[in-house]
N, C-alpha and C positions, 0 to 999 in steps of 0.2 A: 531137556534139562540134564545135567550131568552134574558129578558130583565125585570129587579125590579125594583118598583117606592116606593120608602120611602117617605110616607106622612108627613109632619111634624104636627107630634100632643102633641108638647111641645113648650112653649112659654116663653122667657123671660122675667120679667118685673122687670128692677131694676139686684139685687142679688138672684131674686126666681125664680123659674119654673115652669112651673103652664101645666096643662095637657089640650089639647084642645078636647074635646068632641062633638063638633058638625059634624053633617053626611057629608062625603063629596063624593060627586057623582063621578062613574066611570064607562066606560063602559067594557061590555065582553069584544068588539073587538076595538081593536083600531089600528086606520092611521096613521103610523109616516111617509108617504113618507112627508107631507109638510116640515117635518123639517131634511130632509132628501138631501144632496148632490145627485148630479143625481150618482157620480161616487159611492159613500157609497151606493145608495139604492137596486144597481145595475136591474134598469128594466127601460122602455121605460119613456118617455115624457108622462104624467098621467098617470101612473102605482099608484099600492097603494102596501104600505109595511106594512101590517095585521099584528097583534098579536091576538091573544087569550088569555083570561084571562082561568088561570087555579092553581091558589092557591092566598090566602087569608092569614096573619094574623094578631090578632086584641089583643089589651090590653084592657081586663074588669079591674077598681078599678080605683085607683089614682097614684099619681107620690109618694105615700111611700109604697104602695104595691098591689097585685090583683095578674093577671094570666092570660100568653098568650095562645090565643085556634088558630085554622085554619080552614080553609076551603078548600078542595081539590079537585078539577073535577077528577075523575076517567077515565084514560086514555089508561087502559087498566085493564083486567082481572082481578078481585083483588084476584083472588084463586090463580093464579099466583103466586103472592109474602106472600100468606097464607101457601104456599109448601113449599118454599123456606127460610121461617125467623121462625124460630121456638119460638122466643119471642112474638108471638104474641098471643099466649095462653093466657096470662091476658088480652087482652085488650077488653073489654066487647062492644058488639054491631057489630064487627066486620065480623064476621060469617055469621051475618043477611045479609050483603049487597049482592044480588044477583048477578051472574058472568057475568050477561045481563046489567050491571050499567054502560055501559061506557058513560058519556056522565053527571053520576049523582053526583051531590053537596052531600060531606060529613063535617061533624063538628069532628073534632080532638080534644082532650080536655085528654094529659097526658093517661088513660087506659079507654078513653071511646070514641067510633066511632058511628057517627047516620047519616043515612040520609036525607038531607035536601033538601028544594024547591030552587032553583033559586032565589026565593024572598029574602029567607033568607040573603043571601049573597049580593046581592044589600044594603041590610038596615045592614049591617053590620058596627062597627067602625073600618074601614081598616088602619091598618099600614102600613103593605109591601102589594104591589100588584105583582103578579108573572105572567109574560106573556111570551109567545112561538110565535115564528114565524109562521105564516100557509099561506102566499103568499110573 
């Protein structure tokens, strides 16, 4: 199961809209049993219904133009899908990532892949947050 949290980072005031840019905190893992029906969460009386964060993405510029990048936990082998997609011959930085990376933060950014600290993405300006169930 998975589950996208749309950060609101646009603001009305009046007839304008205005882009909201301050950091706003999030965690890897997050509890939703509290808001969670016992029958929906489906597990015992204090149970907890985990997700894991595992993609990112963020708008650099303003509300008339910039450029959306991501962040992606590597969840599995990425030679794997190096085999298998043959478009991935442009996309520069990708090659570097070793086959041993599961677990590691990349920056996506159109033909350019790099990887990145756990911090990175913490201090990130997050739009969508993308999480997966793992209890």
């Amino acid at each position: 199961t998975q589950s996208t949290w749309d950060l609101k980072r646009f603001h009305q005031a009046g007839m304008s809209l205005r882009k909201v840019n301050r950091h706003v905190d999030f965690p890897l893992v997050l509890d939703l049993a509290p808001f969670c029906s016992a029958f929906c969460k489906n597990v015992t009386d204090g149970g907890k219904v985990l997700y894991a964060l595992y993609g990112i993405v963020e708008h650099n510029g303003s509300m008339r133009g910039g450029h959306y990048a991501a962040y992606v936990k590597i969840r599995s082998s990425p030679k794997k899908h190096l085999e298998h997609n043959s478009n991935n011959k442009n996309v520069q930085g990708l090659k570097e990532i070793p086959g041993s990376a599961v677990g590691q933060w990349v920056y996506v950014s159109d033909t350019y892949v790099q990887a990145v600290p756990e911090s990175r993405i913490l201090n990130s300006q997050a739009y969508l947050l993308f999480y997966e169930r793992i209890l």
